[in-house]
C-alpha positions, -999 to 999 in steps of 0.1 A, spaced: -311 496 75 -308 471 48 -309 488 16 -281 509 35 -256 479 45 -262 473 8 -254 501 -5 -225 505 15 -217 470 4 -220 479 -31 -195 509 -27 -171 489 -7 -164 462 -34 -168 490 -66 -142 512 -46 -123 482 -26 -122 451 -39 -124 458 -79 -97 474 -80 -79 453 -66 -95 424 -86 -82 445 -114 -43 441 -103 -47 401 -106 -68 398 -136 -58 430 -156 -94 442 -160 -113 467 -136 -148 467 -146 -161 430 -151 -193 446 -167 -179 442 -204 -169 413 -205 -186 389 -228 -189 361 -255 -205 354 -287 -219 320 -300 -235 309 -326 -243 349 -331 -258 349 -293 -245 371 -273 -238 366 -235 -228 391 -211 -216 376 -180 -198 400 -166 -224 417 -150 -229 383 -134 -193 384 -122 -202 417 -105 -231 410 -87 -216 373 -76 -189 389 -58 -215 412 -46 -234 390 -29 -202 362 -19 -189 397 0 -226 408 18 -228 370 29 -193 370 42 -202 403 64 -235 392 73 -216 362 85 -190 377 105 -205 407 114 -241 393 125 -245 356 126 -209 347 146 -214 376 173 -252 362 178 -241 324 180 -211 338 206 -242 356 226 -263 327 230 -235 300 240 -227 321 266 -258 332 283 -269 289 279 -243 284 297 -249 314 326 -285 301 328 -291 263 320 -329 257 316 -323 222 314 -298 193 326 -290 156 324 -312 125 341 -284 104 364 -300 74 349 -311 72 313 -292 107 305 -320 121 284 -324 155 287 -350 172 308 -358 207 326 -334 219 359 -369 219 380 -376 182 373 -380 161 402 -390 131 382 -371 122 349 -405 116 325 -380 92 305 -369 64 332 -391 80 360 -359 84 382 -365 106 409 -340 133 413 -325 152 440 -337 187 446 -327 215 416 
């Protein structure tokens, strides 16, 4: 399932985003681009490619995957509590308790 949401990935910002890329900056295919010194060459332009690759999987991963789960576990903590507040010293400790083991409070029935 992962190679595919890469590879969809992949396609998404070669078909997508590139082109689009290309309007601003004039250039479609960041591939070529490169620089000489000193008579090194560096090719960074595959860099540029795979950077917005992977700034574009993280974004998805993060709005498709990581927000949705974080939504799903606020709200079932907050349908089922599995712990609650001590009266008296306010530490935290589990809905069943009938003694608080901070302040040794005794609390009413859960």
């Amino acid at each position: 399932m992962g190679a595919v949401f890469a590879v969809l990935v992949k396609s998404f910002i070669a078909d997508l985003i590139t082109p689009i890329i290309a309007l601003i900056f004039g250039k479609s295919d960041f591939g070529q681009l490169s620089f000489t010194i000193n008579g090194s060459h560096f090719a960074y332009g595959d860099f540029i490619n795979n950077l917005v690759t992977f700034l574009t999987t993280a974004a998805a991963m993060f709005f498709f995957v990581v927000k949705p789960y974080n939504a799903l576990m606020a709200r079932r903590s907050e349908e089922d509590p599995d712990s609650k507040e001590c009266p008296e010293c306010t530490s935290t400790i589990p809905v069943k308790a009938r003694r608080c083991p901070q302040c040794t409070a005794q609390l009413s029935a859960a």
